[in-house]
C-alpha angles and dihedrals in degrees: 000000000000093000086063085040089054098043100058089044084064090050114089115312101007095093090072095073130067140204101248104192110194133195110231133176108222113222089221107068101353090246119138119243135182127239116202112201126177096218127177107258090240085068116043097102088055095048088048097051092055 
């Protein structure tokens, strides 16, 4: 399934977009998880300072 997933973001205007994984400690247990995000390249630097 990601290969299919990879292979329309190289079509067109996939490209402009891009995975943004991000480190979070839930409030729950402490733990750190990871939260994968698919963001426009304009605003990766947005989505990263929340």
């Amino acid at each position: 399934m990601a290969k299919k997933t990879v292979a329309s973001l190289q079509k067109g205007e996939g490209r402009t977009y891009a995975k943004v994984i991000k480190m979070v400690k839930s409030p729950k247990t402490g733990a750190y998880i990871f939260e994968e995000e698919m963001v426009h390249n304009d605003k990766v630097k947005e989505h990263l300072a929340k």
